[in-house]
C-alpha positions as CSV (number, residue, x, y, z in Angstrom):
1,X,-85.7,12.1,58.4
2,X,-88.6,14.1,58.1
3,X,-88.7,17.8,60.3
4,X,-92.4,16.9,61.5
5,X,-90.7,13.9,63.7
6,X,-88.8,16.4,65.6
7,X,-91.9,18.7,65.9
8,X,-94.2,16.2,67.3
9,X,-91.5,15.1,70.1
10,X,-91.3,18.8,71.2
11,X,-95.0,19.1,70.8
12,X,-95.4,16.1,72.7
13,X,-92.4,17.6,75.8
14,X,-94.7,20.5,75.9
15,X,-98.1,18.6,76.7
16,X,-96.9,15.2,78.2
17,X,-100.5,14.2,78.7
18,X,-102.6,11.4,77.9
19,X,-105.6,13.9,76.4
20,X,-103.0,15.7,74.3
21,X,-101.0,12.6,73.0
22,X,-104.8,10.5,72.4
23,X,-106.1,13.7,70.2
24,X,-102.6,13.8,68.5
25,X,-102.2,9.8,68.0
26,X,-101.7,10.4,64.2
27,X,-98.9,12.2,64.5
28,X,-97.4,10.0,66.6
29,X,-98.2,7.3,64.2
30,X,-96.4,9.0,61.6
31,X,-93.3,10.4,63.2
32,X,-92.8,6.2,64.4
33,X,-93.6,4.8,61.1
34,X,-90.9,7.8,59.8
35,X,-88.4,6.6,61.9
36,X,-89.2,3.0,61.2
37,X,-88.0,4.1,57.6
38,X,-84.6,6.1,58.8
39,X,-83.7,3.2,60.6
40,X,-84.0,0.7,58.4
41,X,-82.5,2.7,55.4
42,X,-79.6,2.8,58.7
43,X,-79.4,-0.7,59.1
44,X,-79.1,-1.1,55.0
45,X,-76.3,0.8,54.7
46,X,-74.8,-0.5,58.4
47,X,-74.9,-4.7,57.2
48,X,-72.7,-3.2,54.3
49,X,-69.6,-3.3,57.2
50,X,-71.6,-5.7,59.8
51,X,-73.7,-8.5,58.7
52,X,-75.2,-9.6,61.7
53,X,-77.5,-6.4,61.4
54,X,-79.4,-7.3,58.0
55,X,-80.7,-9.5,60.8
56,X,-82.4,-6.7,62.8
57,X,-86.0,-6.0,62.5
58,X,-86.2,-2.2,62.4
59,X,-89.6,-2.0,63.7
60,X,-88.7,-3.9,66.4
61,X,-85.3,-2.0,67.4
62,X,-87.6,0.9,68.5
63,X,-88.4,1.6,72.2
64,X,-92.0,2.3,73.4
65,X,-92.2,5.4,74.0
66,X,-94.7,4.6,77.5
67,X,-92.8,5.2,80.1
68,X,-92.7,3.1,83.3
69,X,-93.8,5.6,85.5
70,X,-94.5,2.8,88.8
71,X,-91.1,3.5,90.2
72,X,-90.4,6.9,89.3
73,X,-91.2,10.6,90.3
74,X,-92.0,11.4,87.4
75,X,-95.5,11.1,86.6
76,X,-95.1,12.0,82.7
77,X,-97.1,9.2,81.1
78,X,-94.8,9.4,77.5
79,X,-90.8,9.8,77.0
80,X,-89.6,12.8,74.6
81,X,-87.5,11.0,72.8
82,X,-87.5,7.9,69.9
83,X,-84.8,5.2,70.4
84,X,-83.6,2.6,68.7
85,X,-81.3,-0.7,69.5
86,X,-79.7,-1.4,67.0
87,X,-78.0,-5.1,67.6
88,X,-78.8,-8.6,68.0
89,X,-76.3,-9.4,70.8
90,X,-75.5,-7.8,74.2
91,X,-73.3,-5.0,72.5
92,X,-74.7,-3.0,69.4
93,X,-75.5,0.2,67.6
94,X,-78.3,2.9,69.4
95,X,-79.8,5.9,67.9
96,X,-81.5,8.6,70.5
97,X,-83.5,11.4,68.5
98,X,-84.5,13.9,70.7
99,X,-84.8,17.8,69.5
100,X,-81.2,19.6,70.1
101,X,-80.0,16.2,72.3
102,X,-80.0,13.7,69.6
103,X,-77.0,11.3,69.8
104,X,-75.5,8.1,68.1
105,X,-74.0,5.5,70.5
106,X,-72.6,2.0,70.5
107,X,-71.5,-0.9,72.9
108,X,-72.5,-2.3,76.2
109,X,-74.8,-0.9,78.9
110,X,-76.2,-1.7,82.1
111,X,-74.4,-5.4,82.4
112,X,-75.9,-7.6,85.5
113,X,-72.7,-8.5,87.4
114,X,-71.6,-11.7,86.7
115,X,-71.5,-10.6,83.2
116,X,-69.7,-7.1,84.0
117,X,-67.0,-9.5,85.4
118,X,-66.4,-11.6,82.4
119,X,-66.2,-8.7,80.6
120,X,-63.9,-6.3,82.3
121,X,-61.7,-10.0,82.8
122,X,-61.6,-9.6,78.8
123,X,-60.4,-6.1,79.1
124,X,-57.7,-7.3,81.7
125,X,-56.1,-10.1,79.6
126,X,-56.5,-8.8,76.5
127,X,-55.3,-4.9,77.3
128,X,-53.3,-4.6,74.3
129,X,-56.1,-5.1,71.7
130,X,-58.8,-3.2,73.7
131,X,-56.3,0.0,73.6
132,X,-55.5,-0.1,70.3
133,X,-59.5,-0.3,69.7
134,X,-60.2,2.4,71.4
135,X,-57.4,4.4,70.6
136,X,-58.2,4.1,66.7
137,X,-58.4,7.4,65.0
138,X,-61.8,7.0,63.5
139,X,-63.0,5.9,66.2
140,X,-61.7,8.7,68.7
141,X,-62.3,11.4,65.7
142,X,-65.8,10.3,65.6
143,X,-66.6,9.7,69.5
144,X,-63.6,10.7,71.3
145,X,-63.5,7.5,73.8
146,X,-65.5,5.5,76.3
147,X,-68.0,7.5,78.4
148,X,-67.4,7.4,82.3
149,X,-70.9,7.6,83.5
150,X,-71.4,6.1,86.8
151,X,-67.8,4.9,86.7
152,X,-66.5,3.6,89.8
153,X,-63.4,5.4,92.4
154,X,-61.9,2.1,93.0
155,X,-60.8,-1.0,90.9
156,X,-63.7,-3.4,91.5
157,X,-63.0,-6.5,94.1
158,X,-61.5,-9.1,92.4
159,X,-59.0,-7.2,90.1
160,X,-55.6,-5.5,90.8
161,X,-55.5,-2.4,91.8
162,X,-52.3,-1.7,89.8
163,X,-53.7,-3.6,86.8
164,X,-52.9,-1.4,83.6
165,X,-56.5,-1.4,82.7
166,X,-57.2,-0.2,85.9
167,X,-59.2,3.0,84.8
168,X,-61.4,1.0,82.6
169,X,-61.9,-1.6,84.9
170,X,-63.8,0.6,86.7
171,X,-66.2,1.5,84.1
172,X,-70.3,0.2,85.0
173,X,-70.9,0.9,80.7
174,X,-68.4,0.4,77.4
175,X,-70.2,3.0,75.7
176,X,-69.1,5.8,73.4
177,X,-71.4,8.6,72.5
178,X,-71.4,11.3,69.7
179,X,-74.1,14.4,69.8
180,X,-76.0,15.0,66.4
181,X,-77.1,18.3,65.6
182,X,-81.0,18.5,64.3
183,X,-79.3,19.8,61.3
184,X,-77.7,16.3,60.5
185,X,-80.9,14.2,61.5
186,X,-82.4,16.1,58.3
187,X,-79.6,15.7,55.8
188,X,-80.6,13.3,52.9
189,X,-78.0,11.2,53.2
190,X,-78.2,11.0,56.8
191,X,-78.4,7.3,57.3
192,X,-75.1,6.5,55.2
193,X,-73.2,9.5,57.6
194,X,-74.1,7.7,60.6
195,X,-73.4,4.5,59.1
196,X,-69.9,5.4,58.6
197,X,-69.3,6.5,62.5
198,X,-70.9,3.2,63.6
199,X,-68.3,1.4,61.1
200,X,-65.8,3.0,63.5
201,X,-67.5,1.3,66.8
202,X,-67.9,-2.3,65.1
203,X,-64.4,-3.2,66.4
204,X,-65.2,-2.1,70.1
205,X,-68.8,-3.8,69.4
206,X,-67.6,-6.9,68.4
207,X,-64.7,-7.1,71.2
208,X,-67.4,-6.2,73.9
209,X,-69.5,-9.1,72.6
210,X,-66.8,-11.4,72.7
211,X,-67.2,-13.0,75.9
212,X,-71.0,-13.9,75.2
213,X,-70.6,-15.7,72.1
C-alpha cells in the first residue's frame, strides 16, 4: 500500500470538512482506488485457503467513508478511516486502515438477537470444538483470543449459568483483533502477511457461520 493513503486519511482527520475534502476529492479518489488494489491483491492470496472469497467484489467490500452523522454528536461529515468487509456470509475477514490504529479482524459482529441465540446455542453444544478453535496456536499467536467488547456480567436468559461456555456465552461479538503497525501496511508483501493471519481465523469463521448456512 501506497504511504499517500495514510497521508490523505490524517490530512483528512485534520480538516474533517466538506470544503477541505471537495477541494481535495482526487486524493481521495486515489487513496480508494489504492486500496481497491491492496484488497483485492488480499483477497487473491486469501481464496488460496478460502474459496468462498474469490467470490468477493473488492470494490464493493469497502465502506463509505460518509458518515451517518443524523444520530450522532458528532457532526464530522467524513470518517478517518478505510474499511473493508471482507466475506460473503454473516462471519468474515475486515481490514481497518487508519494511521497508527490500523487493525486486521475476523468473525461476527453486532448479531440481531434471535441470531445471537442460535449462535451462542452452537457454542454451548459444540464446546469442545469451539475451544480447541480458539485455543489453536496460530490463531492465539496471531490474535491472542476473542475480544470482550461490550460483553455481558451475566450468562444471558435462556442458558445455564454453570454452563462451561459460560464466559463466552456472554459475549455480544466473536471477534478477534490484531493491531498493524503503519510499518506493515507499507511492506510489499503486505497482502500475503495478512493473508496468512486470516488463514488462522478461517476455522473460527467458518464455525461462526455455521448456524446460518
Amino acid at each position: 500500500m501506497k504511504i499517500s493513503v495514510l497521508h490523505f486519511l490524517k490530512d483528512l482527520e485534520n480538516n474533517n470538512n466538506r470544503e477541505w475534502f471537495n477541494d481535495h476529492k482526487s486524493r481521495f479518489t486515489d487513496a480508494r482506488e489504492e486500496l481497491i488494489l491492496f484488497v483485492e491483491e488480499l483477497t487473491k492470496e486469501i481464496s488460496v485457503f478460502d474459496e468462498e472469497i474469490g467470490k468477493v467484489d473488492p470494490a464493493k467490500s469497502i465502506f463509505r467513508i460518509y458518515r451517518d452523522t443524523r444520530f450522532s454528536q458528532n457532526k464530522d461529515p467524513y470518517k478517518t478511516n478505510f474499511g473493508a468487509n471482507i466475506g460473503v456470509k454473516n462471519a468474515g475477514y475486515y481490514l481497518h486502515i487508519q494511521p497508527g490504529q490500523s487493525f486486521l479482524a475476523g468473525g461476527i459482529y453486532m448479531l440481531e438477537n434471535d441470531k445471537l441465540k442460535e449462535l451462542r446455542n452452537e457454542i454451548s453444544y459444540n464446546a469442545d470444538t469451539f475451544q480447541q478453535i480458539i485455543n489453536e496456536t496460530s490463531f492465539r499467536g496471531y490474535f491472542g483470543g476473542l475480544s470482550e467488547e461490550g460483553k455481558l456480567k451475566r450468562v444471558p436468559l435462556g442458558f445455564d449459568k454453570e454452563d462451561p461456555m459460560a464466559e463466552y456465552l456472554k459475549l455480544k461479538h466473536f471477534v478477534a483483533v490484531r493491531p498493524v503497525a503503519d510499518k506493515e501496511l507499507l511492506e510489499k508483501d503486505a497482502p500475503g502477511k495478512f493473508a496468512a493471519m486470516y488463514k488462522s481465523l478461517k476455522p473460527l469463521k467458518d464455525f461462526l457461520n455455521t448456524p446460518f448456512r
